[in-house]
FIZAVO-412098 format. One line per field, with one value per residue (C-alpha): x, y, z; residue number from 0. Coordinates in steps of 0.5 Angstrom, whole numbers, plus 500, padded with zeros to 3 digits. Layout:
<recs>
x	X, ...
y	Y, ...
z	Z, ...
n	NUM, ...
</recs>
This chain:
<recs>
x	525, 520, 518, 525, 526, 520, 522, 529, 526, 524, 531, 534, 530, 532, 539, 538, 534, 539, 534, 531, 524, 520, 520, 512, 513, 518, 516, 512, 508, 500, 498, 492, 489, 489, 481, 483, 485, 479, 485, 490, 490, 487, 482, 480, 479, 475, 471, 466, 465, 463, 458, 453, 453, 449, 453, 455, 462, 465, 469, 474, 474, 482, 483, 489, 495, 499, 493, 492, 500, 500, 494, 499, 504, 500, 497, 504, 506, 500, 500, 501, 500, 500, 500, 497, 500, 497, 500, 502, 508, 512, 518, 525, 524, 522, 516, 518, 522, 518, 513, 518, 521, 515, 513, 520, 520, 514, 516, 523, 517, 515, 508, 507, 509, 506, 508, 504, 507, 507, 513, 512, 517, 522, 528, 533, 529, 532, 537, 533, 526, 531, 533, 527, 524, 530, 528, 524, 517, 517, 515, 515, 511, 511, 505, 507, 515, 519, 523, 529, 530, 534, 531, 525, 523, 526, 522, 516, 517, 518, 512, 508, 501, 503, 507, 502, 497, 499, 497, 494, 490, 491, 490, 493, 491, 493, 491, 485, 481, 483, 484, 487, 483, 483, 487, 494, 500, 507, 510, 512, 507, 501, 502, 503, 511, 513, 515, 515, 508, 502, 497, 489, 487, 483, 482, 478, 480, 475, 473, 468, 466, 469, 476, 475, 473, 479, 483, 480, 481, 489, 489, 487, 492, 498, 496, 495, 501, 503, 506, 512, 517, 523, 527, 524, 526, 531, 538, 540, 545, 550, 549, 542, 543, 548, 543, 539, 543, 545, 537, 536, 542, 537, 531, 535, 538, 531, 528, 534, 532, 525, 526, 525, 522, 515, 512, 516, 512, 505, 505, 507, 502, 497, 500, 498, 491, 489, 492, 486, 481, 474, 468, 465, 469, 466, 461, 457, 455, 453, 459, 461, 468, 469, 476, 478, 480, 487, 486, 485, 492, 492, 485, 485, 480, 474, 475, 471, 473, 471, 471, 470, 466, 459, 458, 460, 456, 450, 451, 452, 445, 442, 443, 436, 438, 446, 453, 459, 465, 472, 477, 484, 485, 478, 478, 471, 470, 463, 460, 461, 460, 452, 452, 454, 448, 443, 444, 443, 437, 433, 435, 441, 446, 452, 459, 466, 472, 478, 485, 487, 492, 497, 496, 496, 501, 501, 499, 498, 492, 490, 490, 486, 480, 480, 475, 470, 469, 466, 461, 459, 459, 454, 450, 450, 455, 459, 467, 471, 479, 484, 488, 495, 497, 492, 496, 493, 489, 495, 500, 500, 501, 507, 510, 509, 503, 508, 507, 504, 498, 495, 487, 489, 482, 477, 471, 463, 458, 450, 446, 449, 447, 452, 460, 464, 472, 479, 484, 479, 481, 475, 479, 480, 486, 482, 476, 480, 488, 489, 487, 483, 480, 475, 468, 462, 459, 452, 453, 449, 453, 459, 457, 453, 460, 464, 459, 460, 466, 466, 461, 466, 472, 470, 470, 477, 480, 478, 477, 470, 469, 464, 463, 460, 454, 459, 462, 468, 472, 472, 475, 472, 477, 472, 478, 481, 476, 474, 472, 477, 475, 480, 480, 486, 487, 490, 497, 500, 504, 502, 508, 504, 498, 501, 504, 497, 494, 499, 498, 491, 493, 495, 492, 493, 486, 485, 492, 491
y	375, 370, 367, 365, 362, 358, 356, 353, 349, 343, 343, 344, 338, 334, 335, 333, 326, 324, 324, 318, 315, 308, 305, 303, 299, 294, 287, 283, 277, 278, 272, 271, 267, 259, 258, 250, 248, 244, 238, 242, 241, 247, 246, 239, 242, 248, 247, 240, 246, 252, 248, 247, 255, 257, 264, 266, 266, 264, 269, 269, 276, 278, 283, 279, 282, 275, 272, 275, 274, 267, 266, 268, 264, 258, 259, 260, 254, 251, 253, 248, 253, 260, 266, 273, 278, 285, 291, 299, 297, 292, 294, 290, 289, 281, 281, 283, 279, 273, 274, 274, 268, 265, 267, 265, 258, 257, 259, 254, 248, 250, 255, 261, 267, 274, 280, 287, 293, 301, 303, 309, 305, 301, 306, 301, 295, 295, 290, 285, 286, 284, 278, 275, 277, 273, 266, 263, 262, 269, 275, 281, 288, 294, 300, 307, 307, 313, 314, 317, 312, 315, 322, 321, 329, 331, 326, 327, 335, 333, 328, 330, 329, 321, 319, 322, 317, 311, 303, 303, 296, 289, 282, 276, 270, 263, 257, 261, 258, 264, 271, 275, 283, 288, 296, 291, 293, 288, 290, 290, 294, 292, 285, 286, 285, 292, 294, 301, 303, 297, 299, 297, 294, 289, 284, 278, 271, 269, 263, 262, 266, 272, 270, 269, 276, 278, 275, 278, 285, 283, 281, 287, 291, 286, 286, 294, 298, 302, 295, 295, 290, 291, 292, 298, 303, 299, 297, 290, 286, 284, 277, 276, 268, 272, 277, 273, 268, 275, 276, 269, 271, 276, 272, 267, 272, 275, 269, 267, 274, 272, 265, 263, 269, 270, 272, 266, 262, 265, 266, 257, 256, 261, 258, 251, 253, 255, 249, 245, 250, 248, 251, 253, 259, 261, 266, 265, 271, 275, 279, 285, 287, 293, 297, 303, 301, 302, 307, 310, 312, 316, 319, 327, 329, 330, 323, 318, 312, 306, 308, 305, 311, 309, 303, 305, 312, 308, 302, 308, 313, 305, 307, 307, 307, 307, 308, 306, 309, 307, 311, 313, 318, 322, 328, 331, 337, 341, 334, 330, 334, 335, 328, 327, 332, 328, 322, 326, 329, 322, 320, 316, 315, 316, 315, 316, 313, 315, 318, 322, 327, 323, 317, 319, 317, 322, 328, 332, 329, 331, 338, 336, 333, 339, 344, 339, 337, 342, 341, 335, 334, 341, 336, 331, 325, 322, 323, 318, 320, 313, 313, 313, 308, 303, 295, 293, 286, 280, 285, 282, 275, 276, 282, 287, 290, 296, 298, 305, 303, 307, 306, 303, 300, 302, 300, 301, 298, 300, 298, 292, 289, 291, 291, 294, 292, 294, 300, 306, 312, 317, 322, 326, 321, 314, 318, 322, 319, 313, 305, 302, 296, 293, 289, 289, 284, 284, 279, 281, 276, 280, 287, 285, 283, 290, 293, 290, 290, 298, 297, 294, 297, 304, 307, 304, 305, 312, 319, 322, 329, 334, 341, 344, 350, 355, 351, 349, 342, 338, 330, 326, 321, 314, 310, 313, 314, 319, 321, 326, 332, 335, 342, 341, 336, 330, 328, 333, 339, 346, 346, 340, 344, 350, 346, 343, 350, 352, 346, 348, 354, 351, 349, 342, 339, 335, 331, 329
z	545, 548, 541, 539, 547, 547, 539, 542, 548, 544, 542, 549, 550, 545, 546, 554, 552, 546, 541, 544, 542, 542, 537, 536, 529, 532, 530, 535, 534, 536, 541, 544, 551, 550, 551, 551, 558, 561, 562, 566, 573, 574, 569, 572, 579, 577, 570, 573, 579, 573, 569, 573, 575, 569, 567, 574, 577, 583, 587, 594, 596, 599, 605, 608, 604, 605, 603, 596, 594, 597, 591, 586, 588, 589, 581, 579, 582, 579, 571, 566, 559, 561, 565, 563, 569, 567, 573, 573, 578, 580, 585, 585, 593, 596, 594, 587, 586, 589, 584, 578, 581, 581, 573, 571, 575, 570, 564, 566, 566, 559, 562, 556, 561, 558, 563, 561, 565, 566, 564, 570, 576, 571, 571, 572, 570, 562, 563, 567, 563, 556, 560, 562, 555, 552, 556, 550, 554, 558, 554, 556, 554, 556, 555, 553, 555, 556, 550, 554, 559, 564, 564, 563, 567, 561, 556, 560, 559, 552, 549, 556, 552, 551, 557, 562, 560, 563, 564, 572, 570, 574, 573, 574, 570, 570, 565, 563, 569, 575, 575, 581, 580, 584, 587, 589, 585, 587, 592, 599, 602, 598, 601, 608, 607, 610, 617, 615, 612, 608, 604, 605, 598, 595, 590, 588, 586, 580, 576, 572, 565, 568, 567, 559, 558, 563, 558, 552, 557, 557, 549, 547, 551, 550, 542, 541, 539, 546, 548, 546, 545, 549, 543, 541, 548, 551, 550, 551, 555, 550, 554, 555, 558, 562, 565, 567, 571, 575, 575, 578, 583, 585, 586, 590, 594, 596, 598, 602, 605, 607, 609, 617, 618, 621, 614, 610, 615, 614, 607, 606, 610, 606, 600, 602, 604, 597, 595, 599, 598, 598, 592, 598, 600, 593, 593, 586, 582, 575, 574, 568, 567, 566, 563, 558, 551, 551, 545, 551, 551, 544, 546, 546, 552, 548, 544, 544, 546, 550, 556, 564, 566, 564, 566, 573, 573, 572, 577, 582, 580, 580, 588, 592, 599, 600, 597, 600, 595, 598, 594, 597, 592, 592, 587, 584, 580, 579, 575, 581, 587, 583, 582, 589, 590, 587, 590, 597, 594, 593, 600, 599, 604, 601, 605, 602, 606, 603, 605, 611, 609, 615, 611, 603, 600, 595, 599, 593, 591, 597, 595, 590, 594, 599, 595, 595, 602, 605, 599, 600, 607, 607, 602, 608, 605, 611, 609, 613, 613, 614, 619, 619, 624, 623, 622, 615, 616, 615, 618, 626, 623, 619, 626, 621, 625, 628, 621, 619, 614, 607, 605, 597, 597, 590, 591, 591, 594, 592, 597, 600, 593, 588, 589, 585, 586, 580, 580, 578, 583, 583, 580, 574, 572, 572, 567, 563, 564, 564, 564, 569, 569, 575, 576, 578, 582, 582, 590, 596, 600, 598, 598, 606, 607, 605, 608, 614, 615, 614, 619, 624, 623, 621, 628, 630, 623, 621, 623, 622, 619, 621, 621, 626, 627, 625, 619, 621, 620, 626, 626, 630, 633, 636, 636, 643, 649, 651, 644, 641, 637, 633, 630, 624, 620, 625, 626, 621, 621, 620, 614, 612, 611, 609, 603, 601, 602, 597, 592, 592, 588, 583, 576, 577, 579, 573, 573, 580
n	0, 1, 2, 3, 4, 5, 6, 7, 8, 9, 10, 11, 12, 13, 14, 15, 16, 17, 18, 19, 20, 21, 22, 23, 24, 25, 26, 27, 28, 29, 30, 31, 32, 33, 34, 35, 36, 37, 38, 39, 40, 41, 42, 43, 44, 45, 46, 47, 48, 49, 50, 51, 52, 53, 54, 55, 56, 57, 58, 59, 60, 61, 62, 63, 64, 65, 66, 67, 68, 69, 70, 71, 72, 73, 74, 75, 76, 77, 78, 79, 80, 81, 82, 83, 84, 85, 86, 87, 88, 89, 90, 91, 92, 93, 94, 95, 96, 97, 98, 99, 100, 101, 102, 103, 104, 105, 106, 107, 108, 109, 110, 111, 112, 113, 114, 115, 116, 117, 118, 119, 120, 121, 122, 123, 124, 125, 126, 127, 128, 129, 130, 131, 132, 133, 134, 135, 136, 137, 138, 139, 140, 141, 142, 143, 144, 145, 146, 147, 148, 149, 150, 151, 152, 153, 154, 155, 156, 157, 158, 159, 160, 161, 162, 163, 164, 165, 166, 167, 168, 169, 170, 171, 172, 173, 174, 175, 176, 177, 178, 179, 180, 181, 182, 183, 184, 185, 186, 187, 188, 189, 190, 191, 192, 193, 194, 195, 196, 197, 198, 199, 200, 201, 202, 203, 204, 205, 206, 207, 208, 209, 210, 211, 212, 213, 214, 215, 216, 217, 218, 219, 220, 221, 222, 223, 224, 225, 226, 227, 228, 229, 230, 231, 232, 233, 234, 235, 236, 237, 238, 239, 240, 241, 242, 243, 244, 245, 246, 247, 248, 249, 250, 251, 252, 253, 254, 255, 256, 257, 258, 259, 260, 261, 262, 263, 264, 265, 266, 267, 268, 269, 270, 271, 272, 273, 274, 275, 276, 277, 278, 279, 280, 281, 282, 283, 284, 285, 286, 287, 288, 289, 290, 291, 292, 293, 294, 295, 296, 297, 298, 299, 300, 301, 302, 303, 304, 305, 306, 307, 308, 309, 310, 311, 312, 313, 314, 315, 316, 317, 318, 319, 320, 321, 322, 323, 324, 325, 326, 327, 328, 329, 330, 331, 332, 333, 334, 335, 336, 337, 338, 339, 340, 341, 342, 343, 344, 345, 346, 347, 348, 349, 350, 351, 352, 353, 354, 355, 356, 357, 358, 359, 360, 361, 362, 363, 364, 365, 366, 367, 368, 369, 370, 371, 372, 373, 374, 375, 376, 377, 378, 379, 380, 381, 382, 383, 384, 385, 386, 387, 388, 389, 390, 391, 392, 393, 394, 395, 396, 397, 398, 399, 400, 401, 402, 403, 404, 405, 406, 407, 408, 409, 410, 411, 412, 413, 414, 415, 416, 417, 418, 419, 420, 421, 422, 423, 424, 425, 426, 427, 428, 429, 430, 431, 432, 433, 434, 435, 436, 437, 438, 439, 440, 441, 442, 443, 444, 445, 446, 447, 448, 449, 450, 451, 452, 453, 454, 455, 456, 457, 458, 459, 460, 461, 462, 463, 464, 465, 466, 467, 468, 469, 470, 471, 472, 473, 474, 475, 476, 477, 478, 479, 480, 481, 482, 483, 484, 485, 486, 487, 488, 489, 490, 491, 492, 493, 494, 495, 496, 497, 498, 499, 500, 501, 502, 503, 504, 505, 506, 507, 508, 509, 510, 511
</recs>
């Protein structure tokens, strides 16, 4: 009796989702990065300040939330032929639709608008995605979609080998001369913008060669046969010039929502400051790009495809006295904890600041770093656990500071040499899953510079793991003095652990 129940459920399926499915073959015309852009205003600026450099590239790192959208606005303002933005997620609340309203004002100047995106947070977004596409400078692609596009549990239950790989890399690059690289998403909470929780991220603003090998990145996933067209999943408006005049109301209604309040007024100021930016607020340095291939999203787990790890694992074991991993979602198996385990073994210091399970946003990744605290803390590797309630850096200028904060940051530093930046978590799902994209940035400025803000900060941000002479978890709060030790996981509920305790049981590890 099983054997025909389970024969009937792809058909349950099929009959739930419509029969939907993407259509991978729609015709799309390839298009590739503009390379001759010296004369546009940007180039101008920034083309006679590489020259001379000899191959290295010039970097702003981004704390500040305010401060890495109001980069993105400036840029948008700034282009004159094109704009290439690259994302996982970007969420239809203010700063969403500030960000679009920025990309549309410059595809209305005429600048070649190409917008790649993840289809994992577009419910909804069909008609205004056909809408922008149908502007004849804005094209818009969308990598790996659902087929089903209002059920998509019941299409990801029915093709879940496909839709489970997903896009998670960012990149945002104008003219050719300036790429915005690092963990933000568009969202609110990712630019200090939420008054209920903001994430602590990092990106970097690049010139220089970087930039051309970030376009030749962008190229190969906007050209390859998992970014769809919209066409090809999605229903379009019977009035598309329509639909996007409805979508303009949006944006302008956003903006009227934002205008006179404190974050208006900081992120104009932070606009105009990046507009008078001056070449020695760059860091020069030799620097690698480093991505999966977006055949990555067709790969079984043991295909062999360019991928993202190597490079990494290898700047990592290069490793001589120090390793700070920052990885909000922080997931090893038996492979890793023995790597771990090496480093330890040749006197490296290795300090991991990731996620508390107050402040992860996705708790369930947290039952997947549980198992192996224990063992890299026996190890000697020191474990950093967020805070829930720490203000995120531009948050009090903008009166967001009440604002609980989230650790979004991926990074690497090795020893306070080398500095490592992009969308890769350390879990099984940026090695195995899906896209990551990221840079490694061979710069003692910049990575003394991580370093000691970690140094500064660390204390006053995050709780310190320990266990003590009987091999019990302790987390050490400094932020308060006295010190407080606490004997279970700080700010959370027993249900909350319970829950996570039962997560653990589950054969999920590899998904997380």
């Amino acid at each position: 009796m099983i054997r025909p129940i389970r024969q009937l459920v792809p058909f349950l399926f099929l009959a739930i989702t419509g029969c939907a499915t993407v259509d991978f073959d729609y015709p799309k015309s390839a298009s590739w990065a503009v390379t001759a852009t010296d004369d546009t205003r940007l180039g101008r600026r920034i083309a006679p300040v590489v020259a001379p450099r000899g191959g290295d590239s010039g970097f702003v790192l981004q704390v500040d939330g305010i401060e890495s959208l109001a980069a993105r606005m400036h840029l948008a303002g700034r282009a004159e032929r094109t704009i290439d933005a690259q994302y996982y997620l970007i969420r239809a609340d203010r700063t969403g639709y500030l960000f679009i309203g920025a990309l549309l004002r410059a595809a209305d100047r005429g600048v070649r608008v190409r917008l790649l995106i993840d289809d994992i947070v577009t419910k909804g977004y069909d008609a205004g995605m056909a809408a922008l596409d149908a502007h004849p400078h804005f094209e818009v692609r969308v990598f790996n979609p659902f087929a089903a596009r209002r059920r998509r549990l019941a299409d990801a239950l029915r093709d879940f080998r496909r839709v489970n790989r997903r896009m998670h890399n960012k990149s945002f690059t104008v003219d050719n001369q300036v790429t915005v690289v690092g963990g933000r998403n568009i969202a609110d909470e990712y630019f200090a913008a939420s008054d209920e929780v903001n994430m602590a991220d990092l990106d970097a603003l690049c010139v220089g060669p970087v930039v051309h090998e970030v376009s030749r990145r962008f190229d190969l996933y906007w050209n390859h046969r998992a970014a769809a067209a919209v066409p090809a999943f999605a229903e379009i408006p019977e009035d598309p010039v329509h639909e996007l005049a409805r979508l303009r109301q949006r944006i302008e209604a956003a903006r009227r929502a934002v205008e006179g309040t404190p974050y208006a007024d900081v992120l104009k100021t932070d606009v105009e400051s990046w507009a008078a930016v001056e070449e020695s607020r760059f860091t020069w340095a030799s620097a690698t790009v480093v991505s999966d291939s977006p055949d990555k999203v067709y790969a079984g787990r043991a295909a062999r495809v360019d991928s993202i790890v190597p490079p990494l694992r290898e700047a990592i074991d290069e490793a001589r006295s120090e390793l700070i991993v920052i990885s909000p979602y922080f997931v090893l198996r038996s492979k890793g904890i023995e790597f771990m385990r090496r480093l330890r073994a040749r006197g490296v210091t290795v300090r991991v600041i990731t996620n508390s399970l107050a402040s992860n946003n996705h708790p369930i990744v947290h039952s997947g770093y549980t198992p192996a605290r224990r063992a890299l803390l026996e190890s000697g590797v020191e474990i950093h656990e967020f805070m829930p309630d720490v203000s995120v850096r531009g948050a009090a200028r903008a009166g967001m500071e009440s604002a609980g904060g989230v650790l979004h940051t991926k990074a690497f530093v090795v020893d306070r040499q080398r500095l490592f930046l992009g969308s890769f978590n350390f879990d099984p799902r940026s090695a195995l899953i899906n896209t990551e994209l990221g840079m490694i940035i061979d710069s003692p400025r910049l990575a003394n510079h991580v370093g000691a803000l970690l140094d500064r900060h660390l204390d006053r941000a995050t709780y310190r793991v320990e266990m003590d002479d009987r091999g019990r978890l302790r987390w050490i709060d400094r932020a308060v003095d006295p010190v407080v030790t606490h004997t279970v996981e700080p700010e959370t509920t027993a249900l909350q652990r319970f829950w996570i305790g039962l997560l653990r049981l589950l054969p999920i590890k590899g998904q997380l």
